[in-house]
N, C-alpha and C positions, 0 to 999 in steps of 0.2 A: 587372805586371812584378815579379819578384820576386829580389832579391839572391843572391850564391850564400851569405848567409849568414842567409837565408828574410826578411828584410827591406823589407816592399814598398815604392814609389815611387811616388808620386802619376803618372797620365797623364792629366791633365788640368790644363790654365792659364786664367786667366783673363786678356785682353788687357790691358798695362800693368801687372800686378800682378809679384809676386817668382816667382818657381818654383825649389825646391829639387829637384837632382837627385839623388835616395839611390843613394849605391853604398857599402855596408859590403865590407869583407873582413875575417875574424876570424880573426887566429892563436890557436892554439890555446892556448900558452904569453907571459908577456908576458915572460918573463925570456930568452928567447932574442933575439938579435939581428939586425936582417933589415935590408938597404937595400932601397926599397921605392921604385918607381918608379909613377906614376898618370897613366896618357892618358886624354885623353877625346878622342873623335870627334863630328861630326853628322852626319847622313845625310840631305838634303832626298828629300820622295817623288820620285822617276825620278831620284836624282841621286848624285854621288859623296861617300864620306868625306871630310870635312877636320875637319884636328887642329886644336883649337880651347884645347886648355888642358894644360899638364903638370906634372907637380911631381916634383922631381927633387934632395931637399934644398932644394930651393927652387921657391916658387911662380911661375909665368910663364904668361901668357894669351900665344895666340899670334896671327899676325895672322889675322884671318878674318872673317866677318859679326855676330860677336859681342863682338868685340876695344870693351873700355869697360864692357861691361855683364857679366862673369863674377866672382863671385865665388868663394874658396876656405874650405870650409864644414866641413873636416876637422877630426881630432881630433887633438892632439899624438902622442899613441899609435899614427897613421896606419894606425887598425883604421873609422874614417869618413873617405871621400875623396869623400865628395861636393861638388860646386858649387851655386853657385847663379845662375842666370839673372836680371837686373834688365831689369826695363821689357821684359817678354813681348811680342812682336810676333805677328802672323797668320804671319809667311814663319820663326817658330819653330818652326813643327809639322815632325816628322821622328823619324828614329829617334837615341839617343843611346846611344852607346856609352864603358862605362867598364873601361879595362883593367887591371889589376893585375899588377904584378911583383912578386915578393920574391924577395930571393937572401939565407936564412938562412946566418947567419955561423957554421959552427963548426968546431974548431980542424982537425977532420980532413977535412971535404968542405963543399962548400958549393951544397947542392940550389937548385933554384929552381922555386916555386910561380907560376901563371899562372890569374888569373882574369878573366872575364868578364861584363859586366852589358847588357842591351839595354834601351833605356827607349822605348817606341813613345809621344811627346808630342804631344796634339792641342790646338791653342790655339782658345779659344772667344770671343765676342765678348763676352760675359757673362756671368753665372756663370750656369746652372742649379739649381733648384728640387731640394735634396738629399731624395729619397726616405726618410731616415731620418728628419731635418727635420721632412718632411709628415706621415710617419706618428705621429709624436712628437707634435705639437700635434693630432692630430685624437683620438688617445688620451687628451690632457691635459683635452681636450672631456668627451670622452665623462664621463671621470673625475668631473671636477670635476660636470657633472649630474647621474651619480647620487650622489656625495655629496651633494650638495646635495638631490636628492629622499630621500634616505634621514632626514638631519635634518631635514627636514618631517615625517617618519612615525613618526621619534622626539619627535619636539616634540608633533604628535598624541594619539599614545601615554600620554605623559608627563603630558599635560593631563586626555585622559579619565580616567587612573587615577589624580591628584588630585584631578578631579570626584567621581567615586566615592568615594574616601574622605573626602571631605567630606560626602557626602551620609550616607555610615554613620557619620560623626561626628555630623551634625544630627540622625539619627533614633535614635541611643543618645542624643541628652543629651534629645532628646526623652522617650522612654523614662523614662533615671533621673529626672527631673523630674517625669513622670505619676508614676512610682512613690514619688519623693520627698513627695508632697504624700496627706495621710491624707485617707481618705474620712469622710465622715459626722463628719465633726467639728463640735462645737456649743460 
């Protein structure tokens, strides 16, 4: 689901947990003046809307199946009018709709912008197994093995060709030593 101000919104909850409903709207300008109205609806699957939260200069949950547990999760700037769901139930899952008004304020007209957000919400019993999650730690595997076999091959490495140059150190002092010592001396 995706904002009209390209901002996605999680669809999916986990049962008992918080769930934050994203609905940005972005004016373009902050220096213009707007009263800005924000509904929000729920849609149960086979069932009808109800208003369930508004703001309106002022915040008010309304009476419905959610009344105690909404919170308002907007920004002063009321360019974020999201809510937030407490204590996620199963009979959460539905569609969520958040409306936007604005009637910019100027001296000669005063237009009014309308937007719309759907949030299709499935509530789960517990969380699932996040695919990036899995992919991530079986990478972190992989990783960490072959580093690990790579510094064995260096440590290998590293040992033979100090063996060897010890060994062409023993066999030069070898050497200067044969040669150090005169023959036929009496």
């Amino acid at each position: 689901v995706v904002t009209p101000s390209g901002v996605p919104s999680e669809t999916e909850a986990v049962q008992g947990s918080r769930m934050k409903l994203m609905c940005i709207s972005c004016m373009k300008r902050e220096e213009v003046l707007a009263n800005t109205i924000v509904k929000w609806f729920y849609k149960p699957e086979g069932g009808q809307d109800v208003a369930i939260y508004e703001f309106n200069n002022e915040k008010r949950e309304l009476e419905s199946p959610f009344q105690g547990r909404l919170e308002w999760n907007g920004s002063a700037d009321m360019q974020d009018v999201s809510i937030s769901v407490l204590n996620i139930s199963m009979n959460d899952s539905g569609i969520y709709t958040c409306n936007v008004t604005r009637e910019f304020l100027f001296e000669t007209h005063r237009p009014i912008f309308t937007s719309s957000t759907l949030i299709h919400l499935t509530v789960l019993k517990e969380a699932g197994r996040d695919l990036t999650a899995l992919i991530s730690a079986i990478m972190m595997y992989i990783l960490l093995v072959f580093l690990t076999l790579w510094l064995l091959i260096e440590m290998i490495y590293c040992y033979r060709k100090v063996s060897k140059a010890e060994e062409a150190a023993q066999e030069n002092g070898a050497i200067l030593i044969f040669l150090a010592i005169p023959y036929g001396c009496s």
